[in-house]
N, C-alpha and C positions, 0 to 999 in steps of 0.2 A: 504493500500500500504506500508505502513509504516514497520507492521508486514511482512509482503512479503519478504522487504528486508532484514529483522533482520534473518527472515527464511535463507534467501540465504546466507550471510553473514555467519552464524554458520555452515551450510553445505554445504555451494560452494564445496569442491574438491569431495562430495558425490552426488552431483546434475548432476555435470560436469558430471562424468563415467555415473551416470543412464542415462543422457539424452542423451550422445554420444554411449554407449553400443546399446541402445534402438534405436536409429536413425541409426546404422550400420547394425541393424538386420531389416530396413526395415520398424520401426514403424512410424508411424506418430508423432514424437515428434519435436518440434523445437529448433534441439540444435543448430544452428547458432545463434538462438536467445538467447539463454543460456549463450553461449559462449561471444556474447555482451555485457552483461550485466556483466558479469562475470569481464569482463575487466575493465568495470567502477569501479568495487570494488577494483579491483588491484591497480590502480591508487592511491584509496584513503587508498594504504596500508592496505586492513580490510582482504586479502588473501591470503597467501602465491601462489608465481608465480609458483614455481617450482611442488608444491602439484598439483596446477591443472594442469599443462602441463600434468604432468605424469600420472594422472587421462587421460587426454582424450587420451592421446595413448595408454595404455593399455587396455583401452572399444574400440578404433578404433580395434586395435589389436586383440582381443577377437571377437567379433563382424565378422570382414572382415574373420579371421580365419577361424569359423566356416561354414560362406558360401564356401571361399577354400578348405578348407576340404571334403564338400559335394559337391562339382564339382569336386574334384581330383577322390573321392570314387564312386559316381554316374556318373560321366559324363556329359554328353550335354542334357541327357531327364531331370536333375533338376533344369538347368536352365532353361529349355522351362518350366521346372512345376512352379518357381520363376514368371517368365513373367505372366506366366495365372493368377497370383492372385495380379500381380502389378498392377497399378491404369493406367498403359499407357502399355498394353499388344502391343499392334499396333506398338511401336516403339523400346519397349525394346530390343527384342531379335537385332534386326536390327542394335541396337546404340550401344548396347553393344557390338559385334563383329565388329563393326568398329573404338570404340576406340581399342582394342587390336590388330586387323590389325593394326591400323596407327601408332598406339604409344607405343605398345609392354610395358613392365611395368611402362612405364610412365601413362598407364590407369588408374591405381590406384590412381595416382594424380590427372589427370583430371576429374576421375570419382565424385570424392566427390563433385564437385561441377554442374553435372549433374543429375538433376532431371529422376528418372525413372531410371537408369542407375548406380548409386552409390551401389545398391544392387547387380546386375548381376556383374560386373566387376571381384570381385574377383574368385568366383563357374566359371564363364569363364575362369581366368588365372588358377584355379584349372586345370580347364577340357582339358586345350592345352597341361597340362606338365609342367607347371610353376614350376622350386624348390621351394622346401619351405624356404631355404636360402634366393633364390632371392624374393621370395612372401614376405619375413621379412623386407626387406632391403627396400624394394619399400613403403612398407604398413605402416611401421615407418615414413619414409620419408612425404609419403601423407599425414600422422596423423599430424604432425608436422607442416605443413605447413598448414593444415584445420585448425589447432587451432589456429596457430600463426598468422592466418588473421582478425580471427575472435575477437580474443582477443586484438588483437591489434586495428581493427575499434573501442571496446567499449573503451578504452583506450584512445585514439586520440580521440575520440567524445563523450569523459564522463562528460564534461557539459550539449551539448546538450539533453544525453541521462537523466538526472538526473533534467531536466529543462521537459523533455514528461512524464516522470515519477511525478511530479509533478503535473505536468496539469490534468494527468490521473487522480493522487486521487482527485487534487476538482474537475473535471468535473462528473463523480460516473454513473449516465445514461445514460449521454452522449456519453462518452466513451466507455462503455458499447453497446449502441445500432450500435455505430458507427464498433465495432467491429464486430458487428450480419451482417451488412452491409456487410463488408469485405467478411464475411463466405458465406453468400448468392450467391454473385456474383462468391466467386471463385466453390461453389457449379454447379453454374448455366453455368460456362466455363466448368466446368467437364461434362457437361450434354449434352450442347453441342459436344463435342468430342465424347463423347460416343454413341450420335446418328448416330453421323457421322462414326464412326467406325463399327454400328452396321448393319447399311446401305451396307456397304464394303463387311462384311464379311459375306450379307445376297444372295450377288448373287448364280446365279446357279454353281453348284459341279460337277467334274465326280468321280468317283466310280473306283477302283483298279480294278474291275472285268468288269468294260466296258472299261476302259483304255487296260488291256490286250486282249480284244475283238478286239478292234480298231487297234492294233498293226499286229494285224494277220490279216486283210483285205487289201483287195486290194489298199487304199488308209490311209495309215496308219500318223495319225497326227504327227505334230512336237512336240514333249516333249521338256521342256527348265527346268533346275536346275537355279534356281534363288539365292539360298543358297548365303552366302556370305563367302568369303574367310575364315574365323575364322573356320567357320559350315563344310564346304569341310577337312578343316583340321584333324579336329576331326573325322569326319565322313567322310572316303574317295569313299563309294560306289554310287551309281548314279545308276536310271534308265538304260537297256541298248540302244544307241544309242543317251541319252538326248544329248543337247549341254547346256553348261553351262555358264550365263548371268546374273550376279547380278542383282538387283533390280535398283541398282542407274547407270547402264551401259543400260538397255532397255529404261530407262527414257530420254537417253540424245537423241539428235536428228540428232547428227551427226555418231551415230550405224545404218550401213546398214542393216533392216529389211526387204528386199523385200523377201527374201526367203520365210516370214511369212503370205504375202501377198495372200488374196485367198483361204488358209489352216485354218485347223482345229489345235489349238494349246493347248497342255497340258502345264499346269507349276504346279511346287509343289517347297515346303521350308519344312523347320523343323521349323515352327513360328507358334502362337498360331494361332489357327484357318483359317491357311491358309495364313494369310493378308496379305503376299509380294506377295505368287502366284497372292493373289486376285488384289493388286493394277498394276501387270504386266501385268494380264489380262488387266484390264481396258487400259493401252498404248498400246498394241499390238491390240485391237479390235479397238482404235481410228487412228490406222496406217492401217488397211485395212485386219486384221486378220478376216475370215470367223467364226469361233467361236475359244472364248477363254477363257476357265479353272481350274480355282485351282484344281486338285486333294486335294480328301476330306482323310483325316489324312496323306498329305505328303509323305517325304520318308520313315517314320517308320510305315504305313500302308500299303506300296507298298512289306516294308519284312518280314514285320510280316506275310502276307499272303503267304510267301514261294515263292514268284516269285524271277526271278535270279535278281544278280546285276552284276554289272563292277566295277575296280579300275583301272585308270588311272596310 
């Protein structure tokens, strides 16, 4: 432990950027913990303050940039590609277009400390039209404040922090095994979730080519755009005739559904695998819906196929 620290201590402001560069591009690194510790050492003067501030804004920077960049230049299908390989596919795309709804480049701040969501935020503010001006201005800002929290807990709690470090190295197996524990369990919460997601996204489908069957028949189902505000924006075409009903607005129970009631209901998103259509499904068929459906590949398999659309 010892050498650990003598490590960190010689190249804090080089740890700092790798681990905050690496944690902005979405790695698995623990740089709030970094950042913690990091602080400890400030305190006891072994680092200069300013070298790592500037270190972790400039990897924030770097980092956040690159996804902006690739949501400015690609659009909305990179951040749906971002989500399919985040660890919380089920929520991402969903969380992420509602901090930008809500809080417009204030997202950038609140995303850092949004699990799942800290990687989309920016490829999102890319993909709305965000300046790059204002993408600067906000994404400094968040950097600043990510580190300035973090750095300052280990700072304010840099006895304590120097008292578990301790414990750490004479405990040796202990510590150790207790760590394995930790891993397991948050393993085994991941696993959970992931059943549970898999379950979701395993009900029944319709198909663009029965969808457009249905539409032509005498009784033709209710289509619903569940898309969320952000998604609409970018993307302003729609099914023709859908009507359009976020996900968090079908959920509530005081939206009048009865129209739905009886019928056959189409829903589609632009979200990995379906999951908002799939979990609207799931409220509209427990409100009295006859059957109800995610459309399988969404609105980018409804035009890909050359059928028409609508803008509003």
């Amino acid at each position: 432990m010892a050498q650990l620290m003598s490590l960190l201590v010689q190249n804090a402001i080089l740890v700092v950027f790798a681990a905050s560069f690496a944690a902005r591009l979405g790695l698995p690194v623990p740089a709030a913990a970094v950042l913690v510790l990091t602080g400890a050492l400030l305190a006891a003067g072994d680092v200069s303050v300013a070298g790592v501030v500037v270190a972790a804004v400039i990897a924030n920077l770097l980092g956040d940039g690159a996804w902006f960049y690739a949501g400015r230049r690609f659009g909305y299908r990179f951040m749906r590609l971002l989500c399919r390989i985040s660890l919380s596919p089920d929520s991402c795309v969903r969380r992420g277009e509602s901090l930008i709804s809500d809080w417009g480049g204030l997202s950038l701040v609140a995303a850092k400390f949004v699990p799942g969501v800290s990687v989309v935020a920016p490829p999102m503010a890319g993909a709305l039209g965000m300046s790059v001006r204002r993408f600067i201005g906000f994404d400094v800002g968040a950097a600043l404040v990510w580190t300035g929290l973090f750095l300052g807990l280990g700072w304010v709690f840099r006895n304590q922090i120097q008292e578990v470090l301790a414990i750490m190295a004479q405990a040796g197996g202990v510590a150790t095994a207790a760590l394995g524990v930790v891993v397991l369990v948050i393993l085994a919460v991941r696993y959970w979730r992931r059943r549970a997601f898999m379950r979701l996204t395993g009900m029944p489908r319709i198909s663009v080519e029965e969808l457009h069957e249905l539409l032509s028949g005498e009784e033709p189902p209710l289509v619903i755009d569940v898309r969320g505000k952000a998604g609409v924006q970018v993307d302003p075409r729609r099914i023709p005739g859908a009507q359009s009903y976020t996900l968090k607005a079908l959920q509530q129970r005081s939206l009048d559904l009865s129209h739905a009631a009886g019928r056959d209901v189409v829903l589609y998103c632009n979200c990995p695998n379906e999951v908002s259509a799939a979990q609207a499904a799931r409220v509209l068929l427990a409100r009295g819906a006859r059957r109800a459906l995610p459309l399988t590949g969404g609105l980018d398999a409804w035009v890909a196929s050359g059928r028409p659309t609508t803008v509003d």
